[in-house]
C-alpha positions in Angstrom: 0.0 0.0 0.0 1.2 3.4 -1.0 1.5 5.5 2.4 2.2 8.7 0.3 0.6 12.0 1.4 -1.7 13.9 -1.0 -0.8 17.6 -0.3 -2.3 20.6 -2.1 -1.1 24.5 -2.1 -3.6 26.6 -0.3 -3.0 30.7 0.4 -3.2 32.0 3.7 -4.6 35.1 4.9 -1.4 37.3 3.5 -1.4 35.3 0.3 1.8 33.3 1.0 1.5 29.5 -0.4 1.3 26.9 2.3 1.3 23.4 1.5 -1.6 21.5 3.0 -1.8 17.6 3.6 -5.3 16.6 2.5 -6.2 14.2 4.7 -10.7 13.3 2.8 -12.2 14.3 -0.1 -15.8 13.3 -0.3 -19.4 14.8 -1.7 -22.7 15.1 0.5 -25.2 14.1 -2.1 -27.8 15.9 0.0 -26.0 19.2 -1.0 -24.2 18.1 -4.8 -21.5 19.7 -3.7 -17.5 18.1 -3.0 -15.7 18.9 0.2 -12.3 18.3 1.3 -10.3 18.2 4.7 -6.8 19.1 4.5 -4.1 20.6 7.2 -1.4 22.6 7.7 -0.3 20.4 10.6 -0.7 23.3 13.2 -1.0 22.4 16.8 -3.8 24.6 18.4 -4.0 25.8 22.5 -5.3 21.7 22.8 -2.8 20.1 21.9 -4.8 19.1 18.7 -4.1 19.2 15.0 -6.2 22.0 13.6 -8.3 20.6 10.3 -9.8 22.8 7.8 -13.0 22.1 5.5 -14.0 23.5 2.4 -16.0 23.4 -0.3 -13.9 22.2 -3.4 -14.8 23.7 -6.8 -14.1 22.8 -9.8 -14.1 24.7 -12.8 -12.2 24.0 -16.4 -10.4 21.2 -15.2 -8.9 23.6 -12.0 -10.1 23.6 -8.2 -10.2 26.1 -5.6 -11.7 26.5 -2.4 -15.0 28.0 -1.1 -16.8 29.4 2.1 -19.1 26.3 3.8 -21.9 29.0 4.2 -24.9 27.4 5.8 -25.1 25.3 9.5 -26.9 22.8 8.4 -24.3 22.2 5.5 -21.3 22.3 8.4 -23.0 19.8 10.4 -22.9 17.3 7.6 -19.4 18.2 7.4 -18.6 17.9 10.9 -20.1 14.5 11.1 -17.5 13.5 7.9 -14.6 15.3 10.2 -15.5 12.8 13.3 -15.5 9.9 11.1 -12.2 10.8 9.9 -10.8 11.8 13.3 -12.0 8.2 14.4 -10.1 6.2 11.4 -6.7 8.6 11.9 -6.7 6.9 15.6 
């Protein structure tokens, strides 16, 4: 089995390029929309690996990365995150 991490570039705040390990890519049905969870392998206040979610867009063969704008939307999401959190153990 290949063990090799899928990364991606994502900007931060100031523009600079950060490479991000993407740790699921998936699609709620519900919503017809792709998502994926990536990091930047930060340690937050916890102790704990911060994860990011977003919606991933494609357009012309290219993907970027959008706003999760409704609750409902990011608690589908978040349910995806604790299944993920639970296989990464």
């Amino acid at each position: 089995m290949d063990n090799k991490k899928r990364t991606i570039v994502v900007l931060d705040e100031a523009g600079n390029e950060k490479e991000a390990e993407i740790l699921s890519a998936f699609t709620i049905k519900k919503y017809n929309k792709n998502y994926i969870l990536y990091t930047l392998n930060e340690v937050d206040e916890n102790e704990m690996v911060k994860i990011y979610a977003s919606e991933l867009i494609e357009k012309e063969n290219m993907y970027s990365l959008g706003a999760i704008e409704s609750d409902e939307e990011w608690t589908a999401v978040k349910e995806v995150m604790k299944d993920v959190a639970k296989s990464e153990e």
